[in-house]
C-alpha positions in Angstrom: 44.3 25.9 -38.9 45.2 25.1 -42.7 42.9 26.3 -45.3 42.2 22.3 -45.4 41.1 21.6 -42.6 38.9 24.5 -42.0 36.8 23.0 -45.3 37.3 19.5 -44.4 37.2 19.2 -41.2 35.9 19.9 -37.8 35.0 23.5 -37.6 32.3 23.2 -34.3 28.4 23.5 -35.1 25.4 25.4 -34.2 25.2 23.8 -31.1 28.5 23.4 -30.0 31.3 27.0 -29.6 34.7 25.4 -29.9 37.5 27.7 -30.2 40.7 27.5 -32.5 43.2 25.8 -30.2 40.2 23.0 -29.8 39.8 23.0 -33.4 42.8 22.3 -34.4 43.3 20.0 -31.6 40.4 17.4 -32.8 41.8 17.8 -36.3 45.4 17.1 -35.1 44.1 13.9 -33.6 42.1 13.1 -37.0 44.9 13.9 -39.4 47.1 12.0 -36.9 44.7 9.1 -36.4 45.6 9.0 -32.9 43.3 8.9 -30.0 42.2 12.9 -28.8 42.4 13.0 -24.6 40.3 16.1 -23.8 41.1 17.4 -20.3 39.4 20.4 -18.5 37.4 21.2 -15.3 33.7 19.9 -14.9 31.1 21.8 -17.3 33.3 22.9 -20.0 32.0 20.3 -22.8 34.1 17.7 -22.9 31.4 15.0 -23.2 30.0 17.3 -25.9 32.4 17.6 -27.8 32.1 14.2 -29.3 28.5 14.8 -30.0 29.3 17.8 -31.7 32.2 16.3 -33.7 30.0 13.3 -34.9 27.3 16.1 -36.1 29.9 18.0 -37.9 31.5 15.5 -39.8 28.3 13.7 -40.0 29.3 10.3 -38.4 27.4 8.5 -35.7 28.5 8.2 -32.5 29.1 5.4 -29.8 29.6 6.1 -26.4 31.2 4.2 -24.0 30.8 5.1 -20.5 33.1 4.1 -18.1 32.7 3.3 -14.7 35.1 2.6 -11.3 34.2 -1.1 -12.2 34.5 -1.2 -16.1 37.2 -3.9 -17.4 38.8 -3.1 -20.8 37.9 -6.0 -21.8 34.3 -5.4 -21.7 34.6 -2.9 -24.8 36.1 -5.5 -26.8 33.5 -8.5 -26.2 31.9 -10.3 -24.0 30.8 -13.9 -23.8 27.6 -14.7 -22.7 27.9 -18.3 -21.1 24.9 -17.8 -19.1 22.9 -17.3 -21.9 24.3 -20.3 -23.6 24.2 -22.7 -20.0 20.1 -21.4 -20.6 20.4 -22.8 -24.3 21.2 -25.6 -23.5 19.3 -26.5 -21.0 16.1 -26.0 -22.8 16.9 -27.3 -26.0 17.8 -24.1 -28.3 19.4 -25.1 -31.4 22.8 -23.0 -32.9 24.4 -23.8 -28.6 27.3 -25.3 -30.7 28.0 -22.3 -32.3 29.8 -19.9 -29.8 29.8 -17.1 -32.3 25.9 -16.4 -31.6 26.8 -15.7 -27.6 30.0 -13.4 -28.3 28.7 -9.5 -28.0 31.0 -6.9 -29.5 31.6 -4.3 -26.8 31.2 -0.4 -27.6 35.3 -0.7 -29.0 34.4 -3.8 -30.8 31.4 -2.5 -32.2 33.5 0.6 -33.6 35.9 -1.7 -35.4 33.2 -3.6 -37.0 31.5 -0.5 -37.8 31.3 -0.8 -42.1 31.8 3.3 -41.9 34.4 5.3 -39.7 32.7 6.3 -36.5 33.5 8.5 -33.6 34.0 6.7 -30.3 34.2 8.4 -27.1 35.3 6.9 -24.3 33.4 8.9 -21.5 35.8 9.9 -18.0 38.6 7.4 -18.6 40.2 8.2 -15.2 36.9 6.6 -13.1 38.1 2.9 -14.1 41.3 1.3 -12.0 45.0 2.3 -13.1 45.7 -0.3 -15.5 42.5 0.2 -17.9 43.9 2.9 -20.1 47.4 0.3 -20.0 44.7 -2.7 -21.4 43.9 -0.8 -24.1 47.4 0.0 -25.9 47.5 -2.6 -28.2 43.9 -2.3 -29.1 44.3 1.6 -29.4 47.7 0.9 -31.4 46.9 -1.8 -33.6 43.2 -1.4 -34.1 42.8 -5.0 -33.8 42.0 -7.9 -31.3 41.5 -11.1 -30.9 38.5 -13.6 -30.1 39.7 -16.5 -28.2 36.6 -18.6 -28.3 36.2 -18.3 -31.5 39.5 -17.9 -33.1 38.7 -14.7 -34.4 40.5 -11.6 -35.4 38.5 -8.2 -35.5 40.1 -6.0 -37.1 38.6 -2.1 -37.8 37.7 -1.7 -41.0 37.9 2.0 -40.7 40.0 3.6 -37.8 37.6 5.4 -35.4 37.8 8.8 -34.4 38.6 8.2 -30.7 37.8 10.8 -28.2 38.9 10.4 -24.6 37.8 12.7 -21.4 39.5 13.0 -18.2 38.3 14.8 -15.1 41.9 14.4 -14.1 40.6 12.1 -11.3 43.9 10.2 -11.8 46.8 10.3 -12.9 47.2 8.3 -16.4 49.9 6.1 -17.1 52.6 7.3 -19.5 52.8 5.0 -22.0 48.7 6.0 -22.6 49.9 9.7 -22.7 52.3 9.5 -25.6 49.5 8.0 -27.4 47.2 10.4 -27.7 47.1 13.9 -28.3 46.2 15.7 -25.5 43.8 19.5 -25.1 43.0 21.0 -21.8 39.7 23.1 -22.3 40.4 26.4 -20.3 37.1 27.5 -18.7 35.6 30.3 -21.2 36.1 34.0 -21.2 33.4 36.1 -20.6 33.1 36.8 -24.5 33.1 32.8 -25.0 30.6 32.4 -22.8 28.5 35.1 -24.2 28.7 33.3 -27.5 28.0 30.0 -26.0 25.0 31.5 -23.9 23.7 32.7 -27.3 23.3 29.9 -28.7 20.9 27.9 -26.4 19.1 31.6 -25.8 19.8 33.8 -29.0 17.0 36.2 -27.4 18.8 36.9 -24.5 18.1 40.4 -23.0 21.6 42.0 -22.8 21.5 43.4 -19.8 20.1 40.5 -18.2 22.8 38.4 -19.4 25.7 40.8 -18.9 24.7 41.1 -15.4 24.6 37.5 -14.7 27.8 36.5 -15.8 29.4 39.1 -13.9 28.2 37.4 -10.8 28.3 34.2 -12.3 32.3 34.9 -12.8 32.7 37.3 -8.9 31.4 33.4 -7.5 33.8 31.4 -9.0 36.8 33.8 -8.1 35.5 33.7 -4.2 38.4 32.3 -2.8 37.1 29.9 -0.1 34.2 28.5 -3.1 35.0 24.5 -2.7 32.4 23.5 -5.9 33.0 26.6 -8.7 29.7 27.0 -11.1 30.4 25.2 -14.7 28.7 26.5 -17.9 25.5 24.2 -17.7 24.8 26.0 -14.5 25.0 29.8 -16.1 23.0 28.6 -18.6 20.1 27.1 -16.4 20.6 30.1 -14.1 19.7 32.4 -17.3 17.2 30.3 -18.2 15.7 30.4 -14.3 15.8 34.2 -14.7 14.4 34.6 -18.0 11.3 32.2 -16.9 10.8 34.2 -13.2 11.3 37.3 -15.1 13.7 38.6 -13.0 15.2 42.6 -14.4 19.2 42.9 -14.7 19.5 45.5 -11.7 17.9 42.6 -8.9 20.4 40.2 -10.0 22.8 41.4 -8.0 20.7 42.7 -5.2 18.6 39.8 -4.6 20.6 36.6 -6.2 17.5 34.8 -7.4 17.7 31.6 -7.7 21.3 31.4 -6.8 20.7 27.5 -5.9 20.8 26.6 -9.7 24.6 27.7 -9.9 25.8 27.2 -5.9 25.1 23.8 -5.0 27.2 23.3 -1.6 25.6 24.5 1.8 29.0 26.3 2.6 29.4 27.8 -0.7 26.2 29.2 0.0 27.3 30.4 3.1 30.3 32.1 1.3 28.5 33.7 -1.3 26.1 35.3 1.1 28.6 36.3 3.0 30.4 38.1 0.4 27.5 39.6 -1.2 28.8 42.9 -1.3 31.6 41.7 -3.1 29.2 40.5 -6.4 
């Protein structure tokens, strides 16, 4: 990363361990002005990341969550007619003017947004295959139109566009070449020390050092169907710090080991290869 952008741009936070590829990823994307997609397996910060950027660069933040039922339409606008049929009906005045009953959507509101903003656009692969296709020309152009009201909304400032993927489905090319694309590799152990240390700085050493190395023996049991994600090592620690469990019955005893297996048959398997841990 260019002397630059390590003063300039985003450089993680106190909350939020990023390493250099990721870095330099979200600052790509920035210096780029194209959308960021941000791939990786469940638990490794993707949704975070767009809090964290926000913080960083001091910029608020809009979310837009999407759904298996979400339109792409709906983060543009949407026009309320039942809202204006009710009006109507009981004698509101302003039911003339259509403007009052159009309501910017979560990419709408970004482009009207009088200060650049960061937008994420939350697990992109749970909509239907041609939502990331409805959303070139927007993405491209930074633009779109109001039909109702003849309208053109047009960013003022070009958002900061953060897209995550659990890789549910497969994305259309033409959505690809548009964005710059990370995968975040699941952490190392001395990653995930540093990440553990921030949400527990007083961490008894031992204590943690012994927990991640059954934390990581689980998720390299071959036959584990769910593997344990960060937020459950973390909870885990936090279970063991609050039932004041020592280092040396981690191992023997696997307290707690509900917060980090959640599957009745990876249960199974980690019991059964106990010795193994």
């Amino acid at each position: 990363m260019s002397e630059e952008l390590k003063q300039n741009g985003f450089t993680g936070s106190s909350e939020y361990v990023a390493s250099e590829e990721l870095m330099a990823s979200v600052n790509v994307a920035i210096t780029l002005k194209k959308p960021l997609l941000i791939k990786g397996e469940p638990g490794t910060g993707k949704t975070m990341l767009a809090e964290a950027v926000a913080k960083s660069l001091g910029k608020r933040l809009i979310i837009w969550n999407i759904k298996s039922t979400t339109k792409a339409q709906e983060g543009l606008y949407v026009y309320d007619t039942i809202q204006r049929l009710y009006d109507g009906q009981f004698g509101e005045e302003g039911v003339d003017d259509i403007s009052r009953y159009i309501k910017l959507g979560k990419l709408g509101e970004a482009f009207d947004s009088d200060e650049q903003v960061v937008l994420l656009i939350d697990e992109i692969d749970k909509a239907d295959l041609e939502f990331p296709n409805d959303l070139l020309w927007e993405l491209d152009q930074m633009e779109f139109y109001i039909n109702e009201t003849k309208r053109t909304v047009k960013a003022k400032h070009r958002p900061i566009v953060i897209i995550t993927s659990n890789a549910e489905k497969e994305l259309p090319d033409a959505f690809l070449r548009r964005c710059v694309f990370h995968y975040i590799d699941f952490p190392n152990d001395e990653l995930m020390e540093e990440i553990v240390k921030v949400h527990y700085p007083d961490v008894e050493e031992n204590l943690l050092k012994s927990a991640m190395n059954v934390f990581y023996n689980i998720r390299s049991l071959r036959d584990i169907r769910k593997k344990p994600s960060t937020s459950e090592l973390i909870d885990w620690i936090n279970a063991l710090q609050i039932g004041g469990i020592s280092a040396d019955k981690i191992k023997s005893t696997l307290p707690f080991i509900g917060v980090v297996v959640k599957k009745d048959e990876d249960l199974e398997t980690v019991r059964h290869n106990a010795n193994q841990l």
